[in-house]
C-alpha positions as CSV (number, residue, x, y, z in Angstrom):
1,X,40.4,125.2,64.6
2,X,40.6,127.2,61.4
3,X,37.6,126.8,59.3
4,X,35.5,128.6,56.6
5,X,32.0,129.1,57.0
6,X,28.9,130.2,55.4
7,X,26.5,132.1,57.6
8,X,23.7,132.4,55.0
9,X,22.4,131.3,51.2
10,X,23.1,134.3,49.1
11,X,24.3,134.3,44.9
12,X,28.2,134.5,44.9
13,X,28.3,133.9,48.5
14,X,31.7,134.6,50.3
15,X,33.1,132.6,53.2
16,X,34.1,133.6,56.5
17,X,37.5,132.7,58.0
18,X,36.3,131.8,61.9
19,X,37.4,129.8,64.7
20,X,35.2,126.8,65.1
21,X,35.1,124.0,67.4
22,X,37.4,120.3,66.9
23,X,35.0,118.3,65.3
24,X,34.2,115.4,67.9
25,X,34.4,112.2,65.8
26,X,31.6,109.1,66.7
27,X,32.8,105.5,67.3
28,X,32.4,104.6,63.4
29,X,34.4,108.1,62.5
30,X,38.0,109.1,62.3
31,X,39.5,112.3,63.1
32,X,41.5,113.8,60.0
33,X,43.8,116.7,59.9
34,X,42.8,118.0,57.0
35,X,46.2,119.0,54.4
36,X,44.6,119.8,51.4
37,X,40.9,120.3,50.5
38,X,39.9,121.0,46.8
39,X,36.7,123.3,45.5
40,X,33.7,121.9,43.5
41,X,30.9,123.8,41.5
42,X,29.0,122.1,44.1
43,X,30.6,124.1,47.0
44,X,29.0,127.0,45.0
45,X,25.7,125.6,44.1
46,X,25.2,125.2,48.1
47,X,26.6,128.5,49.2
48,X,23.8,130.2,46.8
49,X,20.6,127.8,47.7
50,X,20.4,125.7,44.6
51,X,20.3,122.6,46.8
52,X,18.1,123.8,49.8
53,X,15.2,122.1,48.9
54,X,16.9,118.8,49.3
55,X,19.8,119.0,51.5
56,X,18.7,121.8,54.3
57,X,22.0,122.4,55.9
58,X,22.6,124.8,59.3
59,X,24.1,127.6,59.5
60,X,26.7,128.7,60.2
61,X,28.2,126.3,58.4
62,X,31.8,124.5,57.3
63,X,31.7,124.3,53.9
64,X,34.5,121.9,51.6
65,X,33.8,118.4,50.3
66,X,37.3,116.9,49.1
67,X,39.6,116.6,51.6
68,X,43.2,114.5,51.5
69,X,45.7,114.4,55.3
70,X,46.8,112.3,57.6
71,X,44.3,110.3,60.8
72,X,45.0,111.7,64.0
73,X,42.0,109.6,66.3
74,X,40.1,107.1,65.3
75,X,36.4,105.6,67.3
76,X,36.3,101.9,68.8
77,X,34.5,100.8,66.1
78,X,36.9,102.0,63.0
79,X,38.5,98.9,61.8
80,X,40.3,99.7,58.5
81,X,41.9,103.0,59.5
82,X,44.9,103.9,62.5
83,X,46.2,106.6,63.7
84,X,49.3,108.1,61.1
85,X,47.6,106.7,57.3
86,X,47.5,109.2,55.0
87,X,43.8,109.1,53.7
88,X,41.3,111.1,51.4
89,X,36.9,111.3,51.3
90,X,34.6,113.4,49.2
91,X,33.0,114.2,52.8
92,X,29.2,112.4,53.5
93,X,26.3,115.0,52.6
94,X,25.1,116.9,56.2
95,X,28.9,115.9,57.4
96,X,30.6,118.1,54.9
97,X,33.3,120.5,56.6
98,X,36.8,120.3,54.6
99,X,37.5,123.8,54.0
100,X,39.1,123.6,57.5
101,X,41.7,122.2,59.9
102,X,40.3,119.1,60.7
103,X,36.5,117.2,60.4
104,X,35.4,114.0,61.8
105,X,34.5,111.6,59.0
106,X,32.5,108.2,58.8
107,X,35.1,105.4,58.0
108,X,32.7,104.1,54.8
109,X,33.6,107.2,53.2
110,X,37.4,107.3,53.7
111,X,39.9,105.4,51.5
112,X,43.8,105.4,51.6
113,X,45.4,108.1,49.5
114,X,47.3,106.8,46.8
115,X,50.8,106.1,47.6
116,X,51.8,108.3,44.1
117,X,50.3,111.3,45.0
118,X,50.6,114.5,46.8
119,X,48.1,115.6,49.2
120,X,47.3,118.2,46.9
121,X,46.9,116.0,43.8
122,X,44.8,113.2,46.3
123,X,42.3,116.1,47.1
124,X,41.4,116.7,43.9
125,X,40.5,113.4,43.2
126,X,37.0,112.0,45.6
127,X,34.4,114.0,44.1
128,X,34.9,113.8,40.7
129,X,36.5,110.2,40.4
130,X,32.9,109.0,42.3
131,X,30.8,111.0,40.2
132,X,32.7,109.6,36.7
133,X,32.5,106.2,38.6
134,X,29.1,106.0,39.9
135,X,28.0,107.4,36.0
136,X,29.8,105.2,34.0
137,X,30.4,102.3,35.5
138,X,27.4,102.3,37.9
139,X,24.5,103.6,36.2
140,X,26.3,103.2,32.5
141,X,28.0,100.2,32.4
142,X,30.1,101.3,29.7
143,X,31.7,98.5,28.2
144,X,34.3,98.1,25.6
145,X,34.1,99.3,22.4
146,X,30.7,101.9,23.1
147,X,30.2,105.6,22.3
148,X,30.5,107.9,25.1
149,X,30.5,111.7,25.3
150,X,31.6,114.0,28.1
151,X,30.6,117.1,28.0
152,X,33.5,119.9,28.9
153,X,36.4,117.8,28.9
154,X,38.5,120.1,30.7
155,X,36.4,120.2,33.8
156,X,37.5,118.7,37.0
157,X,34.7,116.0,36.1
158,X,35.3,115.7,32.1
159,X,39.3,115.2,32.9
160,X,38.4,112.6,34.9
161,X,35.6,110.9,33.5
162,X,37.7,110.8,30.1
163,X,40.7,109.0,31.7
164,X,37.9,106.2,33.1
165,X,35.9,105.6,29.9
166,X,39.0,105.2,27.9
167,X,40.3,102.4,30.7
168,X,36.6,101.2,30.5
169,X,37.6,100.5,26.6
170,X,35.0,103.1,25.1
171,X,35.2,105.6,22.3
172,X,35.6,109.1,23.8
173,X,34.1,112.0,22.4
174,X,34.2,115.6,24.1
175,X,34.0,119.4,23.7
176,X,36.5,122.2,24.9
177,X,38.1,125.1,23.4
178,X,40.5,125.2,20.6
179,X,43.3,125.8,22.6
180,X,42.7,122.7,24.6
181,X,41.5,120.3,21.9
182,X,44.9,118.4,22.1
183,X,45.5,118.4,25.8
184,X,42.4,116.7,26.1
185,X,43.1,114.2,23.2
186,X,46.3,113.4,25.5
187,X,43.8,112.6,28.5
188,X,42.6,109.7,26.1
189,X,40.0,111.6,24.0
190,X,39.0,110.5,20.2
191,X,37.1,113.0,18.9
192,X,37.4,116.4,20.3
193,X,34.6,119.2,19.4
194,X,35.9,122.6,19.5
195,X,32.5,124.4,21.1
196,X,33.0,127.9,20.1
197,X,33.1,127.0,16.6
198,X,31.2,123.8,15.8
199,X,27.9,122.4,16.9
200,X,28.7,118.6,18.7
201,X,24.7,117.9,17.5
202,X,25.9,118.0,13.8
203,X,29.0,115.9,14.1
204,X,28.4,113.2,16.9
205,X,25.9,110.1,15.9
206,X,24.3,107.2,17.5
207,X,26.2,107.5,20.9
208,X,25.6,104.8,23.6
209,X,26.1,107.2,26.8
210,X,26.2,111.1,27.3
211,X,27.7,112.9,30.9
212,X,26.0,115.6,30.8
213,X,26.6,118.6,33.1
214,X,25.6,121.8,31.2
215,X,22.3,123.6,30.8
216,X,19.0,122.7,29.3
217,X,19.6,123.4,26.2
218,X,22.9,120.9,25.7
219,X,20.5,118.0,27.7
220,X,18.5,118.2,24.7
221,X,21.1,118.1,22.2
222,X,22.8,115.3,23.8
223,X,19.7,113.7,24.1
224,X,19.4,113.9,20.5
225,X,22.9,112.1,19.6
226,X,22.1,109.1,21.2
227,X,21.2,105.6,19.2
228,X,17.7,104.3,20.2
229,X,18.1,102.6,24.0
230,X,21.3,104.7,24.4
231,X,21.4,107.1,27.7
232,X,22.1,110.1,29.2
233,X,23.2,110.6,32.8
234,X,23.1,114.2,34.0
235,X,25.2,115.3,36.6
236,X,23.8,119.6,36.3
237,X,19.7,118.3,36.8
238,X,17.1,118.6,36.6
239,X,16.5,115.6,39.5
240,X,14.4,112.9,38.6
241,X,12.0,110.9,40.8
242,X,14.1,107.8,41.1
243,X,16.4,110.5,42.7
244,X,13.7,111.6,45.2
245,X,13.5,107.9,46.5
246,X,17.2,107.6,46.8
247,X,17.5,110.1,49.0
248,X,14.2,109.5,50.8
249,X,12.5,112.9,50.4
250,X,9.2,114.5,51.7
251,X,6.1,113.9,49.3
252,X,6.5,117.0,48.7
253,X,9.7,117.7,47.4
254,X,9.0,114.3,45.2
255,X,6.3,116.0,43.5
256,X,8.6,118.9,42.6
257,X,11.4,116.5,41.6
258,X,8.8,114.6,39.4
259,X,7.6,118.2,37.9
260,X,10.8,119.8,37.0
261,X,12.3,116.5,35.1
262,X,8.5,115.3,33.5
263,X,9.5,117.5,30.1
264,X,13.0,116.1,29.9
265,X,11.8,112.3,30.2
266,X,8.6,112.7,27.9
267,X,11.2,113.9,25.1
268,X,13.8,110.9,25.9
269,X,11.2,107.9,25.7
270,X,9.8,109.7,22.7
271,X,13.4,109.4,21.4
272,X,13.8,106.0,22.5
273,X,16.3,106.4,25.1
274,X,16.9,106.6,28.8
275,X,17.3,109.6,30.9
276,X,18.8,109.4,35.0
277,X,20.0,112.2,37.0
278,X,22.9,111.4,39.4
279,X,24.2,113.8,42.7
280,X,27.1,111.5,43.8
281,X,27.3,109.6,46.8
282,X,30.5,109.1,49.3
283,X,31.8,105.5,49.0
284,X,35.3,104.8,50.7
285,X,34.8,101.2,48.9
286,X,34.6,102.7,45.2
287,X,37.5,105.3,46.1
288,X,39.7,102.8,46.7
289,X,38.7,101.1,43.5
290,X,39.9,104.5,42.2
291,X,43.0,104.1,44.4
292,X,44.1,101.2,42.5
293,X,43.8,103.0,39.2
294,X,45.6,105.9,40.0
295,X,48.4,103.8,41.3
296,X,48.5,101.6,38.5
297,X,49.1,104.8,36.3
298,X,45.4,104.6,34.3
299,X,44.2,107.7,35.7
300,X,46.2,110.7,36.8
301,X,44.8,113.6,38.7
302,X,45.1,117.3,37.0
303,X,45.4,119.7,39.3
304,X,44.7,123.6,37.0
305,X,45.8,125.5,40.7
306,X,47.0,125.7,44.0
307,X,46.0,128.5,46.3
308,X,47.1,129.1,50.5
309,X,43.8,128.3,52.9
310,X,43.6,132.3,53.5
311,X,42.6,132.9,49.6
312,X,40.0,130.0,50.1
313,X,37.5,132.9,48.6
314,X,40.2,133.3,45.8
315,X,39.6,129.6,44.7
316,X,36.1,129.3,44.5
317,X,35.8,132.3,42.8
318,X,38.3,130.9,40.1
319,X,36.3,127.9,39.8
320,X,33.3,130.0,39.4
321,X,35.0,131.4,35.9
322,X,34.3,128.2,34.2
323,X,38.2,128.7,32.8
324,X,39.9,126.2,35.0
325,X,41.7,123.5,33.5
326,X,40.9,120.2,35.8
327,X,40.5,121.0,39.8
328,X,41.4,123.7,42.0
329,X,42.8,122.7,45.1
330,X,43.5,124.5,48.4
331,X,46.4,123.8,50.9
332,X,45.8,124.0,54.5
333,X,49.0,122.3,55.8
């Protein structure tokens, strides 16, 4: 099969187009032919070394997360899934593998794609949909009538994660640029913070949850706007130690965890509030929570770009810009 690859960790790191073995799926897998795939910053983050420490992949290696096609085999031990339904995943970390024709893929990851969507539009949907879900309604809890801010509301995440706090009944505050300020009040935003011009620290107040996924700098800030007990999820780091233990890491790399977060958590219980640092897991269950909502017409997918699987380089460098308006997506069949 068709499949890009990264051979090594390097910054801006480009993918190379090789001919790679079928995937051999396991007896709780399926076998997907892959129609669409869509590109994360993650996908980035990985292809440079951010996330070496903690998820030590092998080269060469298949790189893609999202995927959305059609089941093609399926192990003696898949129950939910046949051969012909049209599925998507956010692909299981160390089984990742979507920027290509097919991968194998554990059946607790995959969930139906909704029956009102493309393939296109259903791969840009697993990634972001679990990491606004396991945020708000996981860790959160957002419940009617609270004070959330998203940070970058025209992300792939921030379009998203809008869309669910305003069918979680919250009040939705954001920041993009001017000349997206009412697209993103048509996504269900309230108040909408032009960044370029206006400081979100000097208008926002007493906030019950913050999505953060920027730099340092905005953690603090955001840290800042929330009421006493409120909290902040972070999506861009640093980890935190209850992170470490989720993912059952070395002594070691707990210690470093613990280090590069111990600043951020001594100024949030100084301030009264909480601080957690989330890295999404796959959950076929919670996607098909998602399903429902999509298909129901709460949440619609907003796709900024479509490129051919050749100009898979093309796409990730687009998303690398920063300028993309909701996901990028990449067909492969």
């Amino acid at each position: 099969m068709k499949a890009f690859v990264l051979d090594r960790y390097e910054k801006a790191a480009s993918l190379r187009m090789a001919e790679m073995p079928e995937p051999t799926h396991r007896d709780d897998e399926v076998l997907v032919e892959i129609h669409a795939a869509s590109v994360n910053v993650l996908d980035s983050k990985i292809g440079s070394g951010d996330f070496k420490l903690i998820l030590p992949y092998r080269f060469p290696l298949v790189m893609g997360h999202d995927l959305a096609g059609v089941v093609v085999r399926v192990g003696p031990r898949v129950r939910q899934f046949k051969v012909g339904d049209e599925v998507y995943a956010r692909a299981p970390d160390f089984s990742i593998g979507s920027f290509a024709e097919s991968i194998a893929i554990r059946e607790s990851a995959l969930a139906r794609k909704p029956k009102n969507l493309s393939m296109e539009e259903a791969a840009s949907i697993p990634l972001v949909g679990l990491t606004a879900w396991q945020a708000l309604v996981e860790k959160a809890k957002v419940k009617p009538g609270q004070k959330v801010f998203i940070q970058a509301g025209s992300g792939g995440v921030g379009t998203f994660a809008i869309q669910l706090a305003k069918h979680l009944g919250a009040i939705v505050a954001t920041t993009t640029s001017a000349a997206n300020v009412e697209w993103v009040k048509r996504l269900g935003a309230d108040i909408v913070v032009d960044y370029k011009k206006d400081d979100f620290e000097t208008i926002l107040r007493d906030y019950d949850v913050v999505l953060n996924s920027q730099d340092g700098k905005t953690l603090e800030k955001s840290l800042r706007i929330l009421r006493r007990g409120g909290q902040l999820i972070s999506i861009s780091g640093p980890p935190d130690p209850a992170f470490g233990k989720d993912i059952g890491a070395p002594g070691f790399v707990r210690l470093v965890l613990r280090l590069l977060s111990a600043g951020v958590r001594r100024y949030a219980r100084r301030l009264g509030v909480g601080y957690a640092f989330l890295f999404m897991k796959a959950s076929g269950e919670q996607l098909g929570r998602i399903t429902q909502l999509i298909e129901s017409g709460a949440i619609r997918p907003v796709v900024d770009k479509v490129f051919p699987f050749e100009a898979t380089n093309d796409a990730i460098t687009h998303v690398a810009t920063g300028r993309a308006k909701g996901k990028v997506v990449i067909r492969i069949k």
